[in-house]
C-alpha positions in Angstrom: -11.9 -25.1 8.1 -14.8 -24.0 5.4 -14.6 -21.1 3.2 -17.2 -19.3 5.0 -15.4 -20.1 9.1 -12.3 -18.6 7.6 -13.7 -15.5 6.0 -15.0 -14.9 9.4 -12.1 -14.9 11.0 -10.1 -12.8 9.0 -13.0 -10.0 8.9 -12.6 -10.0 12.7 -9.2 -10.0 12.7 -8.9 -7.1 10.3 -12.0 -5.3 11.9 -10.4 -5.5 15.4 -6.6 -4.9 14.1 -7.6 -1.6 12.5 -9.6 -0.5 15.4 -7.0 -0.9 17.4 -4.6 0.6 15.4 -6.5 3.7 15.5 -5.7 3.9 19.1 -2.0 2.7 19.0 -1.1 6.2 16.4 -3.6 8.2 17.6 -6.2 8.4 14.7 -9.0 10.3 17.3 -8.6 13.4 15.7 -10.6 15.3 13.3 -8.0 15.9 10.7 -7.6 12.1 10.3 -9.6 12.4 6.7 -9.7 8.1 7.4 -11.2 8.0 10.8 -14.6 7.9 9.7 -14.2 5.3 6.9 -11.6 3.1 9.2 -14.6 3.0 12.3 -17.0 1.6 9.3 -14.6 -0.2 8.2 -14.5 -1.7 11.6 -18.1 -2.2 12.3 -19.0 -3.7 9.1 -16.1 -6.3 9.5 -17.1 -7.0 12.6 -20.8 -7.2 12.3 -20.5 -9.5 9.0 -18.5 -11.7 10.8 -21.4 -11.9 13.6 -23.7 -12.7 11.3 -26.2 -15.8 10.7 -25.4 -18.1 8.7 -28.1 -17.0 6.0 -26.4 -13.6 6.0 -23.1 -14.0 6.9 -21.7 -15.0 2.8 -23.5 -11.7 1.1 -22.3 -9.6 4.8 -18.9 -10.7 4.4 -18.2 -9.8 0.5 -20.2 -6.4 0.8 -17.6 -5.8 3.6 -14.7 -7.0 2.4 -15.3 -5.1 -0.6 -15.9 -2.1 0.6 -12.7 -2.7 3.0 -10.2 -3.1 0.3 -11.8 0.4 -1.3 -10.8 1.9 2.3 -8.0 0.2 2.4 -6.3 0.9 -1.1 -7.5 4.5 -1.0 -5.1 4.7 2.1 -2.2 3.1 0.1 -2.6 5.2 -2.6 -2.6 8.4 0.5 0.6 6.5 1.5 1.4 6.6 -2.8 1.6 9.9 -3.3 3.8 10.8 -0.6 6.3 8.7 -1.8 5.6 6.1 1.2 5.1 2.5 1.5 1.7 1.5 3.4 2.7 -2.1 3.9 0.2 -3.4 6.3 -2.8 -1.2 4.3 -1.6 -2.9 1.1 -1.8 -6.1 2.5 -5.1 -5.4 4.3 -6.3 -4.1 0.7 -5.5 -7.2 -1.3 -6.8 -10.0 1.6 -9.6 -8.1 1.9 -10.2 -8.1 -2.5 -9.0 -11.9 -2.4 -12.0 -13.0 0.3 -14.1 -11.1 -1.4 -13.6 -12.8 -5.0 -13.3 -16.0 -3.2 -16.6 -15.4 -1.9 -17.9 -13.8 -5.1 -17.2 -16.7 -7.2 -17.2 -19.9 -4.8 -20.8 -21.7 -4.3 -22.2 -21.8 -0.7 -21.7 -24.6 1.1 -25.1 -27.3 2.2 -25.4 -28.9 5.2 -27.2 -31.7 3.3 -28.9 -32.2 0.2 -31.0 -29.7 -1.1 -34.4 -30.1 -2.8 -33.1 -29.2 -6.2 -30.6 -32.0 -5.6 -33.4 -34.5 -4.5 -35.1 -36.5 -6.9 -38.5 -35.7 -8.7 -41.5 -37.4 -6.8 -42.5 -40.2 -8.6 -39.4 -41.2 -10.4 
């Protein structure tokens, strides 16, 4: 399975999970200060991980990054209540790890590209 399959996957799978998790505790109310950055957090997920091809490697790091800020501003909610948020924290750091994979690994060609081709004439 390639980099980019993968990372698609797990966006999904965190995108759907959190959803519905929101439903499993309740989360529909208006005090929930996380409700509105746990439904983005769900849609961009999601959506990178529908994207093209073209879109879907710069899609899934801006959403992965900005789901391990959600996501480690939840464990630190959990922090200073003297709590453990096990699942956020590992939510938080896969969602920094795909996005540092993705930040640093080189896209992947379906064949050779013209820089990789040889100079006409030679």
């Amino acid at each position: 399975m390639n980099l980019l399959l993968l990372a698609r996957v797990v966006a999904a799978v965190i995108g759907v999970a959190t959803f519905v998790y929101l439903f499993l505790h309740d989360s529909w109310h208006a005090e929930n200060l996380f409700l509105v950055p746990d439904l983005v957090l769900c849609a961009a997920l999601v959506a990178a991980a529908l994207m093209p091809v073209r879109y879907a490697r710069a899609a899934l790091l801006f959403a992965f990054g900005l789901s391990a800020g959600v996501l480690m501003t939840s464990v630190s909610s959990y922090a200073v209540r003297g709590e453990l948020g096990a699942v956020s924290l590992l939510g938080a750091i896969t969602c920094a790890a795909f996005a540092l994979v993705l930040a640093v690994s080189r896209p992947q060609t379906g064949g050779s590209s013209r820089a990789d081709a040889p100079a006409a004439g030679s």
